[in-house]
C-alpha positions as CSV (number, residue, x, y, z in Angstrom):
1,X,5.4,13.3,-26.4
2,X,3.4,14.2,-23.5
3,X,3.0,10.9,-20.5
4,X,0.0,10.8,-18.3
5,X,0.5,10.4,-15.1
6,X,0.3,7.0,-13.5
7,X,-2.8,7.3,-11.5
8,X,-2.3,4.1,-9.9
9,X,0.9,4.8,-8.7
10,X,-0.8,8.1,-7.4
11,X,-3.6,6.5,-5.9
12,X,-1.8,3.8,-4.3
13,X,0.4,6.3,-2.7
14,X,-2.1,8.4,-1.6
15,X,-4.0,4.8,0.3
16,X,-0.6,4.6,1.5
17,X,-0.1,7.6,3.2
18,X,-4.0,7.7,4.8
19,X,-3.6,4.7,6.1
20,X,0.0,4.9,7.0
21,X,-1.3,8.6,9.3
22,X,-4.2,6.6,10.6
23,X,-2.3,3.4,11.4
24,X,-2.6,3.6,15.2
25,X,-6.6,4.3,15.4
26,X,-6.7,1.2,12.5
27,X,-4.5,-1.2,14.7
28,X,-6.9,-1.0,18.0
29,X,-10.1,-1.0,15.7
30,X,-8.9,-4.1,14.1
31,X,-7.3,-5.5,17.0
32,X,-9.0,-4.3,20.6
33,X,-7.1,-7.1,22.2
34,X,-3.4,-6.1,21.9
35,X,-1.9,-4.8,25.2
36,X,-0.5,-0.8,24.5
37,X,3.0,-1.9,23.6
38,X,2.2,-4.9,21.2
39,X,-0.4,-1.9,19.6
40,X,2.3,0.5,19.0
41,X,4.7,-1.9,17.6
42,X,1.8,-3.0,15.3
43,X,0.8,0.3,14.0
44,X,4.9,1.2,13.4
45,X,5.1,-2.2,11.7
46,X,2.0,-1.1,9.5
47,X,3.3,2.3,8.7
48,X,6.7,0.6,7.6
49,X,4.9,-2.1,5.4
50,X,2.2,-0.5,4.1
51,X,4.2,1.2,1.6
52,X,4.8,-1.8,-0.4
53,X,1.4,-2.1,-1.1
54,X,1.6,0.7,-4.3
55,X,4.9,-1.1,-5.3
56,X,2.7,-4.2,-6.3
57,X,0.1,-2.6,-7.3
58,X,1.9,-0.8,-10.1
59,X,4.0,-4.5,-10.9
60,X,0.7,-6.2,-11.0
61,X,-0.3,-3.3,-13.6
62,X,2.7,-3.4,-15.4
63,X,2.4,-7.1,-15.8
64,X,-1.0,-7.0,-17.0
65,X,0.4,-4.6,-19.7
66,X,3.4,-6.8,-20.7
67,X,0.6,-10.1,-20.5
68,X,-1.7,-8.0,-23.2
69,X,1.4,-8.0,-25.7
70,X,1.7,-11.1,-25.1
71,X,5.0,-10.9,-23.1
72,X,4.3,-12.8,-20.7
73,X,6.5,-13.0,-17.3
């Protein structure tokens, strides 16, 4: 039987690897005050993390599915 694919899991990946290539210019837009070092350390924190982001995203939909069959968690 043929699966779609799981577009969220696809879209949040692809979020995640724009914003995870763009992380440095997105660390001094949203914070002009850090000093060069705290910046990098930022954006290398931000590239680590924001992978975690499509991991809840597809738990938060997979919950959603289990809640409408009333299996709830």
């Amino acid at each position: 039987m043929y699966q779609p694919p799981n577009w969220t899991a696809i879209a949040g990946l692809a979020i995640a690897a724009v914003v995870a290539l763009l992380a440095g210019p997105l660390v001094r837009l949203t914070a002009p005050g850090f000093d060069p070092a705290t910046a990098a350390l930022a954006a290398d924190a931000l590239r680590l993390l924001i992978f975690l982001a499509p991991l809840v995203m597809l738990a938060e939909v997979l919950r959603a599915h289990l809640n409408a069959h009333h299996h709830v968690v």
